[in-house]
N, C-alpha and C positions, 0 to 999 in steps of 0.2 A: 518476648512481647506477647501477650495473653490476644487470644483470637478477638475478643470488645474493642481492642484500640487499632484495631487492624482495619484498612478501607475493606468492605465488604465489595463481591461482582459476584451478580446474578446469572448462570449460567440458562439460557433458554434454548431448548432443543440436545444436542447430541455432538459430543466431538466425535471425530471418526477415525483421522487421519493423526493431526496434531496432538497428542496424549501429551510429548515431552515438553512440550512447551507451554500448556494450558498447566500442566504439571508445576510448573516454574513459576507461575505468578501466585502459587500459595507460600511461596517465598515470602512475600511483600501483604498477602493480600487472602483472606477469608473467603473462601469459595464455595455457594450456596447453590442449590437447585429447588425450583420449588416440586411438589408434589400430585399436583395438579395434571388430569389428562385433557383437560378440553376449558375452554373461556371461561366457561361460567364457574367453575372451581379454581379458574386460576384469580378471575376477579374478585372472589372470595378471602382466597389465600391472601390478596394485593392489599384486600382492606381490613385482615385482621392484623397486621402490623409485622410478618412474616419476614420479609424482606426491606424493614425499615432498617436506616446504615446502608445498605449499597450502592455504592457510589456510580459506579459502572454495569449495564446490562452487557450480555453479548447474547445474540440470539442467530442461530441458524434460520436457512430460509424452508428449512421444513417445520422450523415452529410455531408456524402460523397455524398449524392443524389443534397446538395447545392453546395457546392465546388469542387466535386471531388479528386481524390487522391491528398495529397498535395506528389505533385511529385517535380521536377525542376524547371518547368516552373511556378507553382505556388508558391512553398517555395523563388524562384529569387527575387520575386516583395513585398514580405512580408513585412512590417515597419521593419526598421532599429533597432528600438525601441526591438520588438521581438527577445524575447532571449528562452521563454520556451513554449515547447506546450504537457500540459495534455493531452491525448487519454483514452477514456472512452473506454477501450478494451483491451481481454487479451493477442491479437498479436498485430503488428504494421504495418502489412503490406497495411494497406492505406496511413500510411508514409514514403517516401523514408527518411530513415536514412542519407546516405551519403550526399546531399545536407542540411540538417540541419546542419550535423556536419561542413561542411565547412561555415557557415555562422554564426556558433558558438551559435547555436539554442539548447538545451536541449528538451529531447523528455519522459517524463514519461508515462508506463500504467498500467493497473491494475491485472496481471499475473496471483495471486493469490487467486483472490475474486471470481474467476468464480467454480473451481478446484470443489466442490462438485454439484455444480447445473448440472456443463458440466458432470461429472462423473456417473450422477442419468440418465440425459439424452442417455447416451451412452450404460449403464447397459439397458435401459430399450429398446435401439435398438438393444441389443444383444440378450435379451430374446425375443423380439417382432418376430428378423428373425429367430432363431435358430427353434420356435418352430411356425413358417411359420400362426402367428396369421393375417395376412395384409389379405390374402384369405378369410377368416370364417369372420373380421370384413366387408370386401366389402359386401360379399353372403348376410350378415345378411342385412345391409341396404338396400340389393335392394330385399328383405322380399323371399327369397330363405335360409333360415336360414343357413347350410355348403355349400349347392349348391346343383343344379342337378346332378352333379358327387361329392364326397366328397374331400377335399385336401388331399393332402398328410399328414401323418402324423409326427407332427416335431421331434425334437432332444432334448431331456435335457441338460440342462449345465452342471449337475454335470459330471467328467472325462474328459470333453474336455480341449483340451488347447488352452487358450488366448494368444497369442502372439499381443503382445503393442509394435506399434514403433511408437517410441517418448517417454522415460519413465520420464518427467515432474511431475509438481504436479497433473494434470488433470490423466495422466496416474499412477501415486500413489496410486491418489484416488481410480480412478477404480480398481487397483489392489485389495484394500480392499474388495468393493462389489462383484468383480467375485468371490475373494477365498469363501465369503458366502454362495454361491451357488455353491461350491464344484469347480470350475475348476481349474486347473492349471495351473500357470504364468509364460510364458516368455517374453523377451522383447529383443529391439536392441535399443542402443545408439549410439551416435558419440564416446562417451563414456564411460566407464562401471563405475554403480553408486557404491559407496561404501556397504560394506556388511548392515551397518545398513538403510541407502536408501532403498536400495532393497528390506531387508527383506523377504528372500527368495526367491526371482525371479530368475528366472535362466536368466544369461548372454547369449546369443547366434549372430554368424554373422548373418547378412542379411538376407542370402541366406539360411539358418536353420532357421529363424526362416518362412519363405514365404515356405518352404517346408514341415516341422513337425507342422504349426497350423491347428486349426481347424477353430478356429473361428480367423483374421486377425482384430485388433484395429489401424484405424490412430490416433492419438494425438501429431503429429510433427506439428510444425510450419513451415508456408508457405513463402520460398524464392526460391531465385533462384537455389539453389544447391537441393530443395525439389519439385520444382512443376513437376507433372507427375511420382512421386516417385515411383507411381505405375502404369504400363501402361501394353502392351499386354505380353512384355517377362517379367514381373515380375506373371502376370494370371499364365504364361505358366507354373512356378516352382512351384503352390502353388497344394498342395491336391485336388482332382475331390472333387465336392461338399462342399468347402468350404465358411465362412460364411464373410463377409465384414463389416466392421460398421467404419463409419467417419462422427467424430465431429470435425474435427480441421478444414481444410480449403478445400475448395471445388476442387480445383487447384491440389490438390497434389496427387489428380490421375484423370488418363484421361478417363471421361468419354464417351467417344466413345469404347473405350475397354471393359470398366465394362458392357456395354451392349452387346457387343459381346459374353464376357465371361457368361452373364446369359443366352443370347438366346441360346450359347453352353453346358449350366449347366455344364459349367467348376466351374461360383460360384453358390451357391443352391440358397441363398436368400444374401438379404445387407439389409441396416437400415442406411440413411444415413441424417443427419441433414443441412449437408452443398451442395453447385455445384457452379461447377464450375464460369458460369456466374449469380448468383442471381439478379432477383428472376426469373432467366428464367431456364425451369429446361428441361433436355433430355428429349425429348420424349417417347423413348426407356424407358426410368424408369418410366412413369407416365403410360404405356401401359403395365409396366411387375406385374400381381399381387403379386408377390415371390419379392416386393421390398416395406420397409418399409421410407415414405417418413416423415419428419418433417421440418415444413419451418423455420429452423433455430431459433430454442427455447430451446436451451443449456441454456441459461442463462436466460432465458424468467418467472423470477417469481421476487417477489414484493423484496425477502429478498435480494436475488443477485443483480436486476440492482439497490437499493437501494443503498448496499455496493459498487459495483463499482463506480456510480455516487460520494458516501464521500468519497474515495477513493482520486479518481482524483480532488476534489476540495479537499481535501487535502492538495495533490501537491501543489496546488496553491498558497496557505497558507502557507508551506512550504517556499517554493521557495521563498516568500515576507521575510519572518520573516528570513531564510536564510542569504539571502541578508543584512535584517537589523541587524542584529547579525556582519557579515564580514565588515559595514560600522563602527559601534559601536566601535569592536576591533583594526581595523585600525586607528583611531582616537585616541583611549586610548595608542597604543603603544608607541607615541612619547613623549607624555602627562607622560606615565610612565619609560620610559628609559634618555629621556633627557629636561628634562626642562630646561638646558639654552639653547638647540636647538628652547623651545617654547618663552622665551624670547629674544632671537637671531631675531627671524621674526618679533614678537611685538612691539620690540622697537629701539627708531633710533640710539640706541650706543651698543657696545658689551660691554656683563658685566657679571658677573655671576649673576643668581637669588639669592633675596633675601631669608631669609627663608620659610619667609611666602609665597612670590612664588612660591617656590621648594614643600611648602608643597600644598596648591592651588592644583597645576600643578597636582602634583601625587596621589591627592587625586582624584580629578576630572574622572582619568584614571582609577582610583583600581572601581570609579561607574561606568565608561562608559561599561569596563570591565566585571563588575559584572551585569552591562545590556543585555550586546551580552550575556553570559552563560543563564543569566534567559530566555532570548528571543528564545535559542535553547530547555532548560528545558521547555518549556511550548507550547511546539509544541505535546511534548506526546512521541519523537521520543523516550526520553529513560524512558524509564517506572516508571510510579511515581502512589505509590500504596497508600503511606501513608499517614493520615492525624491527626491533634493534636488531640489527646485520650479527650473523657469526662471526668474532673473531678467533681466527685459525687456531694460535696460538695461546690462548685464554683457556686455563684448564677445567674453568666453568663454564657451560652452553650459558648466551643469551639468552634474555627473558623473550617470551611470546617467540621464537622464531619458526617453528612450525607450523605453516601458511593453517593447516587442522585445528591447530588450538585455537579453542574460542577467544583467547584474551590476547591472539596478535592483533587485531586490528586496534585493540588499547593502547599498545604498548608505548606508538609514537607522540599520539595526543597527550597521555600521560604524563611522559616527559619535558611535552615541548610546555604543558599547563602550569608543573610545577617548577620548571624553569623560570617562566615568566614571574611565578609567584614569588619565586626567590628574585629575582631582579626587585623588582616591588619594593622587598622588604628591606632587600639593599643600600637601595638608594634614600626611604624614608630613614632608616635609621642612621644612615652617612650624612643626609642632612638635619638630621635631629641630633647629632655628635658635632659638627661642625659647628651649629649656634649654643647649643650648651653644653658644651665638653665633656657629657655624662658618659661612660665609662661601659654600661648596658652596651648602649647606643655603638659603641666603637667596635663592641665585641660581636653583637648583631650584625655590624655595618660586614664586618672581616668576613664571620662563617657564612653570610646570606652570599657575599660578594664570590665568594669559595666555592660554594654550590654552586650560583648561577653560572659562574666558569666552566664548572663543569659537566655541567647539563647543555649549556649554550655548545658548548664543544660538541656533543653526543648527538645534539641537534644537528649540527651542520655537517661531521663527518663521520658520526658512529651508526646513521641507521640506514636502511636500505631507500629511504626517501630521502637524505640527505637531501636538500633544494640548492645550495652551494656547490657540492659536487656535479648537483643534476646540470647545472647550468654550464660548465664546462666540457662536461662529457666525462668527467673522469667516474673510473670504476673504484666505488665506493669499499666494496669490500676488500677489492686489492690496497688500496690507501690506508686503510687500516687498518691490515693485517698485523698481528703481533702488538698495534696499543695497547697502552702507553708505556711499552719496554721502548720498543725500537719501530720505527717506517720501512715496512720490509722492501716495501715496492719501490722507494728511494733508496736503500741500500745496493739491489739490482741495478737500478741507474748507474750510480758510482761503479758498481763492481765492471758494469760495460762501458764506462768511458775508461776506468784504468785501463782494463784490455786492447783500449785501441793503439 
């Protein structure tokens, strides 16, 4: 198939990790970059018709430094064509949402891929300020080992309390690691999580929990109803000598205040990953030693941007196969509710279809059908564990049984899809033989019927999911060992009751 009839995807930014799998959807799919180093050449490029056809954007969260936010004024001029755009990140706030939505643009990211790296990272800002280590590391490199005067001495974690606003998966996580180190947890939501969520966190307002912490966690996502979440009168209600630490967005508190409140030792130390305007950072913090700085490496290890990156090409994959699934069943529905509607269009007199028509028609639909379900099965969305069991005796290996092989988790869906599909065609065509004795019909009715025996069988005792076997306990691959010569595991039986 010539690359023109191919969905085109816009690659924006840099794969790093994922090669083999960005690799994979030029399979399917016409894989373009544009040329552009900065906005204004890429808004250039947008509108000379460059990237007209791609269906799908994927954009890294460093290519903001080529295009800039896709805001209005950029998401406006976008190809017609563009309906979805991947974000390799676990907020969205380099895309305005409302202008995609109204252009009927889809927006995916990757939420939940970041939750323990950002979670390690934020533990590790909490311990770093609480126990005011950023002093002793300075002193040491400039070969003053604690200093000429010594630092203060820091706080343990154990007995303090964490309060988390924002209590997401990132904020979850972390719940986990603090309780580790003995602290204890509260938090503030929009809304209050379920008791098994929580798992022990104490629920509290706003204003309680910026009052009774010791140590203050951001992990809220950055909009408009959040930026500056924290500013000078939220300082003002919090504990003298309290501890700060933000991984989430730089924005969501204002850092002209946070500097005020260290030079007041309203806060004692912070630890903060994100600022406001990156990578330009307050002065006031890069001048305060009682502040723990990281340049944004919450997610900064091989495992994480690895998984986010398969993540979001993912989506992609998704979103195609999607698509071809809802083209597929569109097509099958009319094919199977009315074929004289399909002969109605075909041909130039109205008439009802013949039978072999009718069967044609519906048979065509019961595949097209049973293509869109394979097409959704094989994306992974719903979990497919099982593959056909080795039998012992069988001097050919089973298909997929290599837990390694990418095409075991096919193997059972597969079969149990085209099972069903032979049931289907079984039964239409035994009752299509029944009322008019046609002869097709009997011989279709026999092999569909034949098949589906034997598939229905492989379903229920030939693969390592078997759901019949599961449900008694019996051990599937012993049961059938040596099919369909002999029941090895039944012959044992016998051979141990003759013995008695």
């Amino acid at each position: 198939m010539g690359a023109q009839h191919r969905p085109r995807v816009l690659l924006l930014g840099e794969i790093e990790h994922a090669h083999k799998q960005w690799d994979a959807l030029g399979d399917f799919a016409e894989l373009i970059e544009p040329e552009a180093k900065n906005r204004e050449d890429f808004i250039e490029e947008v509108l000379s018709g460059e990237f007209d056809g791609a269906v799908v954007a994927y954009r890294t969260f460093a290519s903001v430094d080529i295009t800039g936010r896709f805001d209005e004024e950029l998401i406006s001029i976008l190809p017609a064509s563009l309906k979805f755009i991947c974000h390799t990140g676990a907020g969205y706030d380099q895309v305005d949402i409302q202008p995609c939505t109204e252009r009927g643009i889809k927006v995916s990211n990757v939420p939940t891929a970041v939750d323990d790296a950002t979670a390690d990272c934020n533990m590790f800002l909490i311990l770093g300020a609480l126990r005011g280590f950023n002093i002793g590391l300075f002193n040491l490199r400039q070969g003053e080992w604690r200093g000429i005067t010594p630092p203060p001495c820091g706080h343990d974690p154990e007995g303090k309390i964490l309060g988390i606003l924002g209590m997401g998966g990132i904020g979850r996580n972390l719940k986990k690691k603090a309780e580790a180190f003995g602290m204890k947890i509260q938090y503030h939501n929009r809304r209050k999580l379920s008791d098994e969520q929580a798992n022990g966190a104490k629920y509290v307002s706003f204003d309680e929990l910026l009052a009774t912490s010791d140590v203050v966690s951001l992990n809220l996502p950055l909009n408009k109803h959040t930026r500056h979440i924290i500013s000078t009168a939220e300082f003002g209600r919090m504990k003298d000598g309290v501890v700060i630490v933000n991984t989430a967005r730089g924005a969501v508190m204002d850092e002209d205040a946070l500097v005020r409140a260290l030079d007041s030792g309203k806060v004692w130390s912070c630890g903060l990953d994100v600022y406001e305007e990156e990578p330009k950072i307050h002065p006031g913090l890069l001048s305060n030693p009682h502040v723990m700085l990281v340049p944004h490496m919450g997610t900064w290890t091989v495992e994480t941007q690895t998984a986010m990156e398969v993540w979001s090409i993912s989506n992609v994959f998704y979103y195609y196969l999607y698509g071809t699934a809802g083209w597929l069943a569109l097509q099958a529905a009319p094919l199977i509710a009315s074929p004289t509607l399909i002969v109605a269009l075909l041909s130039p007199e109205v008439r009802e279809p013949t039978l072999l028509e009718d069967y044609l028609a519906r048979s065509l639909g019961i595949a097209l059908a049973t293509l869109a379900v394979l097409a959704i099965l094989l994306t992974g969305t719903v979990p497919l564990t099982s593959s056909l069991s080795d039998s012992a005796n069988l001097s050919a290996p089973a298909a997929a049984t290599d837990p390694s092989d990418p095409k075991a988790p096919y193997a059972f869906p597969a079969l149990a899809i085209t099972t069903f599909y032979h049931c289907l065609v079984a039964f239409y065509s035994y009752t299509q033989w029944t009322m008019a004795g046609s002869l097709p019909f009997g011989i279709s009715a026999v092999v569909g019927g034949a098949l589906a025996a034997v598939g229905g069988w492989v379903v229920l005792f030939g693969t390592s999911g078997g759901r019949l076997l599961g449900r008694v306990g019996a051990d599937v691959d012993k049961r059938v060992s040596g099919w369909p010569f002999k029941n090895s595991e039944a012959d044992k039986k016998r051979r141990g009751k003759k013995g008695l």
